[in-house]
N, C-alpha and C positions, 0 to 999 in steps of 0.2 A: 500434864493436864492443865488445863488451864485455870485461870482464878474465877467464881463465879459473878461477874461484871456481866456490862450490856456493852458493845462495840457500836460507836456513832459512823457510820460511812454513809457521807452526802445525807440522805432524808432517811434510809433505814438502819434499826437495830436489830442486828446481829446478837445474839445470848453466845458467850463463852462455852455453854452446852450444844449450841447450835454447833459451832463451831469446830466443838471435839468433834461432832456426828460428817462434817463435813470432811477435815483433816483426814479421818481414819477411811473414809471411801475415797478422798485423793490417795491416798499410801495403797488401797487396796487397787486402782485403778492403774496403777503404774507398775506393780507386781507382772505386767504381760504386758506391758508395751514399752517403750522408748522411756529412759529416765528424763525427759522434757516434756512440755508439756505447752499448752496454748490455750488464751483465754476460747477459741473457738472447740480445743477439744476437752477442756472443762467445762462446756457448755454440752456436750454430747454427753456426759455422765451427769446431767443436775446442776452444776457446780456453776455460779454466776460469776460473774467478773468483779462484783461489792464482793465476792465471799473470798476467790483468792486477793483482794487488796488488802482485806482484814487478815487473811493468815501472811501475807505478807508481811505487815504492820507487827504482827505479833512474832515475826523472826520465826514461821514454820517453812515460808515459802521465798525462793528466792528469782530474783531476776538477771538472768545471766544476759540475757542483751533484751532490747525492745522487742516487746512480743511471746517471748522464750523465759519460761520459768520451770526448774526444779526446784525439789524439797529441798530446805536448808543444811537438813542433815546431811545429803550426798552428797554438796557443794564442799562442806566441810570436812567430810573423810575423803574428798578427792583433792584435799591438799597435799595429801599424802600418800594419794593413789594415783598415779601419774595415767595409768591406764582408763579409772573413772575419769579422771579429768577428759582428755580426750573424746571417751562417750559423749560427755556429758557438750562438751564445745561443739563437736558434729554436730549431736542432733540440734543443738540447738540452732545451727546454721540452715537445716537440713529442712527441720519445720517452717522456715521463712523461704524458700524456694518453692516457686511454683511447680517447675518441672520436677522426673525421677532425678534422683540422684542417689551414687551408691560411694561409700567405702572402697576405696583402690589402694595400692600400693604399699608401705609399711605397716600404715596404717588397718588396712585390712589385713594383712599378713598376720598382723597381734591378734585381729579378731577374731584369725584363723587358728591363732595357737600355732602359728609354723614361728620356727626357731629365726631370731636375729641377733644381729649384735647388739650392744648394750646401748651405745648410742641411734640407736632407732626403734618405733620410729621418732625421725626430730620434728614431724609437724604431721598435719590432718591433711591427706590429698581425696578428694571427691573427685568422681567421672559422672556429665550430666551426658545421655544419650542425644545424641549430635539430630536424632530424628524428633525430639522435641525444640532442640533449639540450632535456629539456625543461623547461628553464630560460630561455627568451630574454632576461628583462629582464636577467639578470646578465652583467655585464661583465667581471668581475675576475676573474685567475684565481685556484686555491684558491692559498693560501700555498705549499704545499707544493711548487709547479706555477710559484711565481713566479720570476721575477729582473727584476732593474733594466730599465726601459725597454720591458716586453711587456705589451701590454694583450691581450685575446680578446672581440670579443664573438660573437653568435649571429644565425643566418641562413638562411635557409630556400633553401642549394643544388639544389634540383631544377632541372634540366635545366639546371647553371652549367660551363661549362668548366671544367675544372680540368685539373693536369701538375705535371711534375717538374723543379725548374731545378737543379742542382747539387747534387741531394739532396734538397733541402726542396721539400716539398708546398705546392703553390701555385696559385692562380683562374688561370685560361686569362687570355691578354694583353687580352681585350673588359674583364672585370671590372677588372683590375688599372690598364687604363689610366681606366676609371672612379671605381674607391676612389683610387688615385695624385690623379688630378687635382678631387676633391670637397676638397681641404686644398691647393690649392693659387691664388695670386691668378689672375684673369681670364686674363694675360695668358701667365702659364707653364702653363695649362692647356687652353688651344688648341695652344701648343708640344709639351705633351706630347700631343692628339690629333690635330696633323698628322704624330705620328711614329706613333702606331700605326696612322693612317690608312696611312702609308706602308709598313708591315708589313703590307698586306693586311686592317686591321678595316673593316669596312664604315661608314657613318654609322646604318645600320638596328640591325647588331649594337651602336653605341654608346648607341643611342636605346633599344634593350631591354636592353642593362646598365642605364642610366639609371632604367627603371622597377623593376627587379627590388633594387635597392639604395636606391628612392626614401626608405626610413627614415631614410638616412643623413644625416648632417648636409654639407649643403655639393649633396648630388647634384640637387637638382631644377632646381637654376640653372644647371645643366651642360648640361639637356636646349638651352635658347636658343643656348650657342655653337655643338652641331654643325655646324647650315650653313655656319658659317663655316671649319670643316674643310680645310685643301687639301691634299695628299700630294705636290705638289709642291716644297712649302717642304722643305729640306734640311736645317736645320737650327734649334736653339731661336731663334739670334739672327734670322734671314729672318724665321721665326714670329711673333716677339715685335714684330719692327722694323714688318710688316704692318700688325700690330693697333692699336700708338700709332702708327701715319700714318692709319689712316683714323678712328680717335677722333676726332683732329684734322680730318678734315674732307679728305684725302687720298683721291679715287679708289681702289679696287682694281686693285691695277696685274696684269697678263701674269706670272706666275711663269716660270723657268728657260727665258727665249724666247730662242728661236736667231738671230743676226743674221748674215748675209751681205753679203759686197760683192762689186765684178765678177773679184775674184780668190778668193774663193770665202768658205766658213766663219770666220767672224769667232769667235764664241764664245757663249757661254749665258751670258745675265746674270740675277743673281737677281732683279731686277723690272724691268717694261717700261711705260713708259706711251704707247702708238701715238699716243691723242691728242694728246701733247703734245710727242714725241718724245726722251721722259727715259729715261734707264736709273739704275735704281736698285741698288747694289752695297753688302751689308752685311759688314764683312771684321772678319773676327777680328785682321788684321795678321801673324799669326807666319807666314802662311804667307807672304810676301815676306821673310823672312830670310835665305833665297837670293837674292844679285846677277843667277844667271843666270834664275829667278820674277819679279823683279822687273822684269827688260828685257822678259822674253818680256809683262809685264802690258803694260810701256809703249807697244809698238806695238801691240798690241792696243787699247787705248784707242784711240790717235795715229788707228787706222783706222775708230775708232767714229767720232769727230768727224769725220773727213773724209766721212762720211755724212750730218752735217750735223745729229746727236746730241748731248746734253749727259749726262753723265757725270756723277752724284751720289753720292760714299760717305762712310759712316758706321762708328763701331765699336759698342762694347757701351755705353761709359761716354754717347756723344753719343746713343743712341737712349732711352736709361732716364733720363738725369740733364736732359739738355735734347733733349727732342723736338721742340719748337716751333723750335730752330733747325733742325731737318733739313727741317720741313720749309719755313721759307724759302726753301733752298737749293733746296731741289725744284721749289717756286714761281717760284723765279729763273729757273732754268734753264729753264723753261717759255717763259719771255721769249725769253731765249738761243735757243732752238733751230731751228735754219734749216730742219728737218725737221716742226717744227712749224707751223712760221709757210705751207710751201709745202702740206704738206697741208690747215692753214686755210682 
């Protein structure tokens, strides 16, 4: 709340009352649009250009470049919110462009909730549609338009999905899981399209992102992985664990197959190999943190094996750092398995 004073800006006074009533309809006004904001679309809600100077002055509103203000308070939780931060530097770029522009590539990709590595994304990339501006080759934006870490290029959107994730304008999840996964290795870019497979993108709509972004650097080599797409896989590590076992020379195993014994429902293991009677399980670990997860995994196991199954798992560090021991183990247990050897 504020102190009850009289605010001097140029020839009018502003009341500290006034200005709570003000503040609380900016906060409510941004609740369904863009965390940014502009003296023109504070002027669409009441809100004058004296009143956000004053909530400025009084450290409610903040100025992220010329033109482009958010609240101060989500300036300062996106210190530490690397993902706000981001929103917030888009949009702010976003509301100073004339033409459309959308959210592309890592960047979209987060917007979309599809899986990446830890280091991306590393910057803000915007697509302006190439039939507003007819500039293609130019990639940079004007100075005026710039900040840290935002590239734009141009792009001939006809008939491309597009939407709205948290405010910022952004490609439909087909493109986004396309630009996302063209910067990214082999192996996390099947991870990220067995997630968007699993969010309903089809392999067709990825094969036509694929050509419609084919300029891009990275997209034409993307077109080869689709088939190996599965929606199955649950997660990056399943994804990832898949791809370096069969590099290696490792069958395509059964994903999330459901095992039974004559007391009923055993469990879904994340990979299956019938021929040889392995079960493959890629664990992250934390979820056994609980004693009473950890018992309920052990009989669970206890009645795999008594089917006459071998039981093989791996984490994140044994599948990336040494893959060629997983898959010994695999191979081993192939020997091992009493479910193997009787189906032989």
């Amino acid at each position: 709340m504020f102190s009850a004073k009289t605010f001097h800006m140029g020839h009018q006074h502003i009341s500290d009352l006034h200005l709570d009533e003000v503040y609380a309809r900016l906060q409510a006004q941004l609740e369904f649009t863009a965390p940014v904001f502009t003296v023109k679309n504070a002027a669409s809600w009441q809100i004058s250009r004296s009143e956000i100077l004053a909530l400025q002055r009084r450290g409610h509103v903040y100025k992220i470049r010329h033109g482009s203000y958010c609240l101060t308070r989500d300036w300062t939780h996106s210190k530490t919110d690397e993902p706000l931060r981001r929103r917030l530097i888009a949009a702010a770029v976003m509301v100073a462009m004339r033409e459309p522009v959308f959210a592309c590539g890592p960047f979209a990709g987060e917007l979309h909730q599809l899986p990446l590595p830890a280091w991306e994304p590393s910057g803000i990339e915007l697509v302006r549609d190439v039939n507003h501006d007819l500039r293609p080759g130019r990639r940079r934006l004007k100075p005026a338009n710039c900040l840290d870490g935002v590239t734009a290029i141009c792009r001939d959107l006809s008939g491309e999905e597009v939407t709205q994730i948290m405010g910022i304008p952004c490609v439909g999840l087909p493109g986004a899981a396309v630009t996302a996964a063209a910067r990214l290795p082999r192996e996390y870019a099947i991870a990220l399209f067995d997630q968007a497979h699993r969010f309903g993108v089809s392999r067709q709509q990825l094969l036509d992102e694929c050509e419609r972004w084919a300029s891009s650097r990275g997209v034409r080599a993307l077109r080869m992985l689709i088939p190996t797409v599965r929606s199955q896989a649950e997660s990056p590590l399943e994804s990832i664990s898949r791809v370096r076992l069969m590099d290696r020379g490792i069958p395509e195993p059964v994903l999330q197959h459901e095992i039974h014994d004559a007391r009923g429902f055993v469990g879904r293991v994340d990979m299956w190999w019938p021929q040889w009677g392995v079960i493959g399980e890629a664990d992250g670990l934390s979820k056994y943190d609980e004693l009473s997860v950890l018992r309920a995994e052990k009989v669970r196991e206890d009645r795999l094996r008594a089917l006459g199954l071998s039981v093989v798992r791996w984490t994140w560090d044994e599948i990336w750092d040494s893959p060629a021991d997983v898959v010994a183990r695999i191979l081993a247990a192939s020997r091992w398995s009493t479910y193997g050897r009787s189906a032989g």
